[in-house]
C-alpha positions in Angstrom: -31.4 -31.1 40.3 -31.3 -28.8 43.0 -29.8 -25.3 43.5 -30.2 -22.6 46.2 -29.3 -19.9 44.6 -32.9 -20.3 42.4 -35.7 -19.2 44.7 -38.2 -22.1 43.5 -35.6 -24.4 44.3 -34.3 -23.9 47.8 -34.6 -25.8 50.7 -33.5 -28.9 48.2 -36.6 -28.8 46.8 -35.4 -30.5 42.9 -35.9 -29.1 39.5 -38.2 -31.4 38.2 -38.5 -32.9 34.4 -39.4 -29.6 33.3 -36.2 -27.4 35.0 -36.1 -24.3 36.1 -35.6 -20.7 34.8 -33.1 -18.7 36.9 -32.7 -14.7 36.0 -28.9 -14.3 36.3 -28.7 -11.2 35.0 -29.8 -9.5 38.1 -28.0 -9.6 41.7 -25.3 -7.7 41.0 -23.9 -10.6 38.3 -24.7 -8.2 35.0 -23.2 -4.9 35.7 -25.8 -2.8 33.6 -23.2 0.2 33.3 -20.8 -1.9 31.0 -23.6 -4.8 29.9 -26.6 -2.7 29.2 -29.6 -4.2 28.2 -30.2 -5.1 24.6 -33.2 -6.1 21.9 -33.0 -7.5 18.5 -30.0 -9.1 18.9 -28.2 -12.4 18.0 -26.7 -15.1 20.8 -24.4 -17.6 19.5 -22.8 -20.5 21.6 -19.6 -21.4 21.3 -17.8 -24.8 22.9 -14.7 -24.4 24.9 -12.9 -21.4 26.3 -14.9 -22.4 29.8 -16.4 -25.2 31.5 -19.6 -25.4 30.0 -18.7 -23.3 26.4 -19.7 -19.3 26.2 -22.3 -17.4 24.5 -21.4 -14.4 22.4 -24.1 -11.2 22.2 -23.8 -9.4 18.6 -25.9 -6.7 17.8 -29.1 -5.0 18.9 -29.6 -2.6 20.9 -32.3 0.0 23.1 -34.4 2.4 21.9 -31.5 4.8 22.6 -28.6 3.0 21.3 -27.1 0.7 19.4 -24.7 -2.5 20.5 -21.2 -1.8 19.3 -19.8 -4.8 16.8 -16.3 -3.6 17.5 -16.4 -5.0 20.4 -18.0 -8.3 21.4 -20.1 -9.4 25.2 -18.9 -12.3 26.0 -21.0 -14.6 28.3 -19.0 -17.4 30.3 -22.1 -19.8 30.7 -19.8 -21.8 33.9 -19.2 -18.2 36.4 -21.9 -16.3 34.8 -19.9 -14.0 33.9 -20.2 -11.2 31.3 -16.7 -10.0 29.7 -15.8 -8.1 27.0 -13.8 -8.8 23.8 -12.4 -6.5 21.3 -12.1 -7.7 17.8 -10.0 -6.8 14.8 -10.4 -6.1 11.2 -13.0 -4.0 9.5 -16.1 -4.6 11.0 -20.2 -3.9 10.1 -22.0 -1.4 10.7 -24.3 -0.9 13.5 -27.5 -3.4 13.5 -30.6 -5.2 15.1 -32.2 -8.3 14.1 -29.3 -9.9 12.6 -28.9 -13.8 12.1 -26.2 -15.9 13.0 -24.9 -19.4 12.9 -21.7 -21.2 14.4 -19.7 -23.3 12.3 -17.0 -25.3 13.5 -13.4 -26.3 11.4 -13.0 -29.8 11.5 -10.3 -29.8 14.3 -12.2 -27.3 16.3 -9.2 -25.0 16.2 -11.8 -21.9 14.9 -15.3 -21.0 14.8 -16.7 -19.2 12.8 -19.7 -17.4 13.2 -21.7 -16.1 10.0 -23.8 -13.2 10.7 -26.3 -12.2 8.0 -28.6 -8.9 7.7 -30.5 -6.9 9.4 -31.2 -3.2 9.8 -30.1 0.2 11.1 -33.0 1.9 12.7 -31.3 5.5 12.9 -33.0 7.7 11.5 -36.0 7.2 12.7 -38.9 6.6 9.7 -35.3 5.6 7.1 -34.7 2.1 8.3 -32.0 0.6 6.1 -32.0 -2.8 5.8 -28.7 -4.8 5.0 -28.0 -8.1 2.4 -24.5 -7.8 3.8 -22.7 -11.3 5.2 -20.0 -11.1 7.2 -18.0 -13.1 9.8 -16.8 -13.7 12.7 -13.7 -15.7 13.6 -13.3 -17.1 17.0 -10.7 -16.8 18.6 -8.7 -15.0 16.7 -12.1 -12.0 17.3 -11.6 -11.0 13.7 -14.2 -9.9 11.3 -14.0 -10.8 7.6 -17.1 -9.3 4.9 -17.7 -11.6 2.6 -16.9 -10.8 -1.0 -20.7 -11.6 -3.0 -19.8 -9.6 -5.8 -21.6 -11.0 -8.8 -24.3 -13.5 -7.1 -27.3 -13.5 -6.8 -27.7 -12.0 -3.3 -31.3 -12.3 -1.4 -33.5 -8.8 -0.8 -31.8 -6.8 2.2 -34.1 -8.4 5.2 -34.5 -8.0 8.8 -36.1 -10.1 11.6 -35.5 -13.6 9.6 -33.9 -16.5 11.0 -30.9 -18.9 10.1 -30.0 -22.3 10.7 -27.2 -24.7 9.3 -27.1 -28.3 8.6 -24.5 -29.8 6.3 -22.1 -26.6 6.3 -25.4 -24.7 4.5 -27.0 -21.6 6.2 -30.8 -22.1 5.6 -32.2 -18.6 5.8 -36.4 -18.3 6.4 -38.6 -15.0 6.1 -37.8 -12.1 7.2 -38.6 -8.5 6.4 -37.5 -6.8 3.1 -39.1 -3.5 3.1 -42.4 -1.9 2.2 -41.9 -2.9 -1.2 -42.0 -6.4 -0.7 -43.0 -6.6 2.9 -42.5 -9.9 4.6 -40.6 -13.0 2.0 -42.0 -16.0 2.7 -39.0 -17.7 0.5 -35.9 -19.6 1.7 -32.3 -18.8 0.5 -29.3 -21.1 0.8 -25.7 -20.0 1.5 -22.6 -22.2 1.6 -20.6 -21.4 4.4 -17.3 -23.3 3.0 -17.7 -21.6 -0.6 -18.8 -18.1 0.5 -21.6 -18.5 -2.4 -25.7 -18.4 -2.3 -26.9 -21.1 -4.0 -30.4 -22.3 -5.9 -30.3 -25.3 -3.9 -29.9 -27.1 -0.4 -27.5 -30.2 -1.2 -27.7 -33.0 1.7 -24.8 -34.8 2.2 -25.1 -39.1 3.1 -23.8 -39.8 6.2 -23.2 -37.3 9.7 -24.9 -38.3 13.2 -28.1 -37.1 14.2 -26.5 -33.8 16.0 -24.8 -33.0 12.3 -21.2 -32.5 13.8 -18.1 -32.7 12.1 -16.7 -36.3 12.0 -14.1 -35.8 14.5 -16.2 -33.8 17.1 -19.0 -37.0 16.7 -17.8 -38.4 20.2 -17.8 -35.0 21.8 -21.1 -33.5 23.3 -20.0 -30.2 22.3 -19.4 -30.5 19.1 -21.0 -28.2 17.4 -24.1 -29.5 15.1 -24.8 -28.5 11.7 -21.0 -28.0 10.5 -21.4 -31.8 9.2 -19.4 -31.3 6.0 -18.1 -27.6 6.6 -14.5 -26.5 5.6 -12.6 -23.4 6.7 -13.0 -20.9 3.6 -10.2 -19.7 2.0 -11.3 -16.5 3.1 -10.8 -17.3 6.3 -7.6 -19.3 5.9 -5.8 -16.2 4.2 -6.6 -14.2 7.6 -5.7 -17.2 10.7 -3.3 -19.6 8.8 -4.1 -22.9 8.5 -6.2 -25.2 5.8 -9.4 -26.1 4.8 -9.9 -28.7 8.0 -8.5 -26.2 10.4 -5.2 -26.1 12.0 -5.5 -22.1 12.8 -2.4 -20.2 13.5 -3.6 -17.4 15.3 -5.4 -18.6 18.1 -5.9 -15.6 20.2 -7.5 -12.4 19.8 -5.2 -9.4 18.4 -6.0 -7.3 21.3 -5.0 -10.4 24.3 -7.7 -10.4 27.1 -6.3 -9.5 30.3 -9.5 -11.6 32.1 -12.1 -13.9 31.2 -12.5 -17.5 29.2 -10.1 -15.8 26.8 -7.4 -15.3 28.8 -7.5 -18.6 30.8 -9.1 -21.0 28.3 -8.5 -22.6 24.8 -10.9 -24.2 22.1 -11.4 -28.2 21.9 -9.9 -29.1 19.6 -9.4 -32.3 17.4 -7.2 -34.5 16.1 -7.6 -34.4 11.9 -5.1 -35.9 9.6 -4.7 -34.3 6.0 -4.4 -36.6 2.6 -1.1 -36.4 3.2 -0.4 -37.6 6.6 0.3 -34.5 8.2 -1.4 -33.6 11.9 -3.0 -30.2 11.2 -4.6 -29.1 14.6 -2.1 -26.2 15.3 -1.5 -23.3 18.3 -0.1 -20.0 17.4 0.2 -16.4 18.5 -1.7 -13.4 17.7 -1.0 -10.7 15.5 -2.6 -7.8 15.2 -4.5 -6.9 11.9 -5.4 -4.1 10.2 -8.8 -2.2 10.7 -9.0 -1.9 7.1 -9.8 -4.9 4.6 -7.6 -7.5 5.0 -5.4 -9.2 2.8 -4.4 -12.3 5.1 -1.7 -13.4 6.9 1.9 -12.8 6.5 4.0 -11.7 3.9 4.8 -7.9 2.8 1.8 -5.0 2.8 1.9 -4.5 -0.7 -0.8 -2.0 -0.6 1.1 0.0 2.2 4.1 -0.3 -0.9 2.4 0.5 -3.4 0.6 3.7 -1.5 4.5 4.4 -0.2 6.0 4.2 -3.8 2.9 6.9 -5.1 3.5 9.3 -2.2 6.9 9.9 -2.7 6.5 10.3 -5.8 4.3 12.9 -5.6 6.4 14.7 -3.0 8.9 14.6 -5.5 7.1 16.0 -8.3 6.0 18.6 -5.8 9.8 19.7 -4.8 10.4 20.1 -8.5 7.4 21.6 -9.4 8.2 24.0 -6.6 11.7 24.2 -7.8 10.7 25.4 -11.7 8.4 28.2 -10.3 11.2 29.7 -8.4 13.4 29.1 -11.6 10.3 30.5 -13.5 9.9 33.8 -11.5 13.2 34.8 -11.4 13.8 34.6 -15.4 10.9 36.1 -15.8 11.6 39.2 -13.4 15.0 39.3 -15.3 13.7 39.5 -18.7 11.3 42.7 -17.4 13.9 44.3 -16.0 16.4 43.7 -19.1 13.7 44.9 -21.3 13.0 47.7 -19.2 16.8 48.8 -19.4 17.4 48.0 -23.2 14.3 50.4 -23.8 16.0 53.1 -22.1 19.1 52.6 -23.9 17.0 52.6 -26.6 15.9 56.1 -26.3 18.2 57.6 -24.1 21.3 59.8 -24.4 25.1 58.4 -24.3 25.5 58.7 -20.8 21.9 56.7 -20.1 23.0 53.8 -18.1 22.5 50.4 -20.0 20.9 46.8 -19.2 22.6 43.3 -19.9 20.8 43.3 -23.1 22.4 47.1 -24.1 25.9 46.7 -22.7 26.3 43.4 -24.2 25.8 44.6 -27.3 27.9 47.9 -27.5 30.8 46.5 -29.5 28.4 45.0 -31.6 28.6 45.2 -35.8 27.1 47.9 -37.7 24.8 48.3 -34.5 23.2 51.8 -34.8 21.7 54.2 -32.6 20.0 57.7 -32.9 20.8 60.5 -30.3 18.5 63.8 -30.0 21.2 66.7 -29.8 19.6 68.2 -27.1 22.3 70.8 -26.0 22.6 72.9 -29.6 19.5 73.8 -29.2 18.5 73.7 -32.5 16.3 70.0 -32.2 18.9 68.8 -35.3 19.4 64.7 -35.0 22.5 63.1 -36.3 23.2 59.6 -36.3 26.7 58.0 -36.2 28.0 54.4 -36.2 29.7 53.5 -33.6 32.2 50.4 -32.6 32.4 49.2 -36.5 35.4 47.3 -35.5 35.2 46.9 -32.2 34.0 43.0 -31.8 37.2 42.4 -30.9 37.3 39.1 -28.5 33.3 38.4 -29.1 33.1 35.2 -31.1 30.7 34.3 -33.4 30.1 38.1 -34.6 29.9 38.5 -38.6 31.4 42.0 -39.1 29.3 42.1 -42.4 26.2 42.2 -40.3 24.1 44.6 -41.9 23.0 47.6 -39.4 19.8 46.6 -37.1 16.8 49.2 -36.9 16.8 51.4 -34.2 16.0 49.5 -30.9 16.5 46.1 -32.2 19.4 43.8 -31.0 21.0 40.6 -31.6 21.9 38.2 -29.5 25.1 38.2 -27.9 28.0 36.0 -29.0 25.7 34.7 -32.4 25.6 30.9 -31.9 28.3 30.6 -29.4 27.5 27.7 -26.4 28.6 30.1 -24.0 26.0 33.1 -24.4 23.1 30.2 -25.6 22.0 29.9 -22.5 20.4 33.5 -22.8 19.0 33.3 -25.3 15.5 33.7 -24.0 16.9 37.0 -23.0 19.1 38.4 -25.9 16.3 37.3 -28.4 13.4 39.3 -26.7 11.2 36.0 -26.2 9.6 36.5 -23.1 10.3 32.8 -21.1 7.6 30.7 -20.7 7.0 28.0 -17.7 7.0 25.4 -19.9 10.4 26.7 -21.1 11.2 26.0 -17.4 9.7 22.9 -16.9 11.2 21.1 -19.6 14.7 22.8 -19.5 15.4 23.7 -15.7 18.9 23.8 -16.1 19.0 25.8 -19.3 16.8 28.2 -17.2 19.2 28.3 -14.6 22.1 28.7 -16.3 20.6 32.3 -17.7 20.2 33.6 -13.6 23.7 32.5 -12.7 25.2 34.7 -15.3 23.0 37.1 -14.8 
């Protein structure tokens, strides 16, 4: 072959056996500002989209920064061309020396790229290293963390390397920490069942480049996904079944340029048990940066966090309500108490509180008057009003006489005075009171 635009190669001088290596990134085709340069980080390829398939860049970084995972370089191998992609759904943290591995659905209508460990250098001398697997599904560009609650999860490595054969992520050394410095071991992980397993189970049959049966014709086919289904995981967040047949088929945030804009997957051809073509196209939608809880249907956490919010805004307004209620019986009371005190020890003309009025007609009600005007310091005490309950139901005139400064409530057991009874009876209210009887409450400021 022969190319020009490769200084060992111009003047038509050819390639060779061996090929050539051509630095694209300089020349003006890699704008540094936007694309700068990177370490420790994983390249993936992924068929379709452009001529000759694209390479996606996912983490690393300098010794200044780290590569964001929100958003993903893309590399279109065919213009040389480096775009960028944002993705959707909750996404992991920053990290270098991660592995990853493509894996392709049977109809080639996702892949899904499975990215595993690595670290977080910052800060410097605490390097944390992650046991974290998460992926990435292309191209819908949404991120989905594997759930490995409960299994037996490898030490949190950095630096190792994966490879997949079968639909099983082989995983090989690595760096764990100064605990148990570098692992020498291998792990397994199934990339259709989301689980780590003892074992690595070779399936009968595949071609030599290990791609799915339908992609076996097809040069880019991915290899390894030989046996590899769409997780359910996956299914619940771009539609579709276990051989494929994805429903959203673009990113969430639509790219205005690029492979992504112009291009498509390959896709396949796969019929189901049933009969039923399942390669399918769809539109995007845009998903939550939180977890996800896949595909259509109502946000029942977005319910359920609706339902307990107003209900704490309601208990608020009548919490609010009951201390208003609260304050102003209580500020009544004082006052009434205040007054009937007075009355208590004043003369005739002493003006009297609710409490004191309401009980000057009352039955052998006695009070005790200092004759101040004789002179002479001589007390008397009189009855006053023996009959004059006239029109106050409920009174017994037999009422034996009260001591001095002690009254009875108004109206005895009568509905209409009940409602101050708080009041008449001297018991100072309580918020409780309030809060389980508002309208009681109430009831004793309106006829106040």
């Amino acid at each position: 072959y022969t190319n020009n635009a490769v200084e060992d190669l111009k003047g038509g001088k050819p390639a060779g056996a061996d090929g050539a290596f051509r630095n694209i990134t300089r020349g003006g085709i890699q704008d540094t500002a936007k694309f700068p340069n990177r370490a420790d980080g994983a390249l993936v390829y992924v068929p379709g989209f452009g001529a000759d398939g694209i390479l996606l860049s996912i983490g690393g970084g300098t010794n200044t920064s780290f590569s964001q995972m929100n958003v993903i370089d893309v590399f279109d191998i065919a213009s040389s061309t480096w775009y960028k992609q944002s993705t959707s759904g909750k996404y992991p943290s920053l990290r270098v020396n991660p592995c990853a591995v493509a894996a392709s659905a049977p109809d080639g209508s996702s892949t899904n790229i499975h990215v595993y460990g690595g670290q977080n250098l910052i800060p410097y001398g605490q390097q944390i290293q992650y046991d974290d697997m998460w992926i990435l599904s292309v191209p819908s560009f949404t991120w989905i963390e594997v759930d490995t609650d409960g299994q037996s999860v490898p030490p949190a490595r950095v630096g190792h390397s994966c490879n997949i054969w079968d639909g099983q992520i082989v995983v090989v050394g690595g760096y764990t920490g100064p605990d148990l410095s570098c692992d020498t071991g291998f792990y397994v992980f199934s990339a259709t069942n989301l689980t780590w397993q003892n074992n690595f189970k070779a399936l009968s049959g595949g071609n030599p480049q290990n791609q799915q049966t339908a992609q076996q014709k097809d040069p880019q086919g991915l290899s390894g996904s030989y046996g590899y289904q769409v997780p359910v995981a996956v299914q619940k967040v771009i539609g579709g079944s276990a051989n494929g047949g994805a429903t959203i088929t673009a990113p969430a945030q639509a790219a205005t340029q690029g492979p992504f804009a112009t291009g498509k997957p390959v896709t396949y051809t796969i019929t189901d048990s049933n009969g039923a073509v399942v390669t399918q196209t769809g539109t995007a939608t845009v998903i939550n940066s939180g977890n996800n809880k896949g595909g259509g249907g109502p946000n029942i956490a977005a319910i359920v966090a609706g339902v307990v919010a107003g209900f704490f805004a309601v208990l608020a307004v009548y919490l609010g309500f009951c201390i208003w209620v609260y304050r102003r019986q209580l500020t009544l009371y004082k006052n009434h108490v205040a007054m009937s005190q007075r009355a208590a020890v004043g003369g005739p003309n002493e003006k009297r509180g609710f409490l004191a009025s309401s009980l000057e007609g009352s039955s052998g009600l006695r009070t005790e008057s200092t004759d101040r005007s004789s002179g002479a310091g001589a007390t008397s005490s009189r009855a006053t009003g023996a009959n004059s309950n006239t029109g106050r139901s409920g009174h017994n005139s037999d009422m034996p006489p009260l001591p001095p400064g002690v009254f009875p409530p108004v109206g005895g057991n009568s509905t209409t005075n009940s409602s101050s009874e708080d009041l008449m009876s001297g018991a100072e209210p309580t918020f409780v009171g309030v809060l389980m009887n508002p309208r009681r409450s109430l009831r004793v400021i309106n006829r106040d």
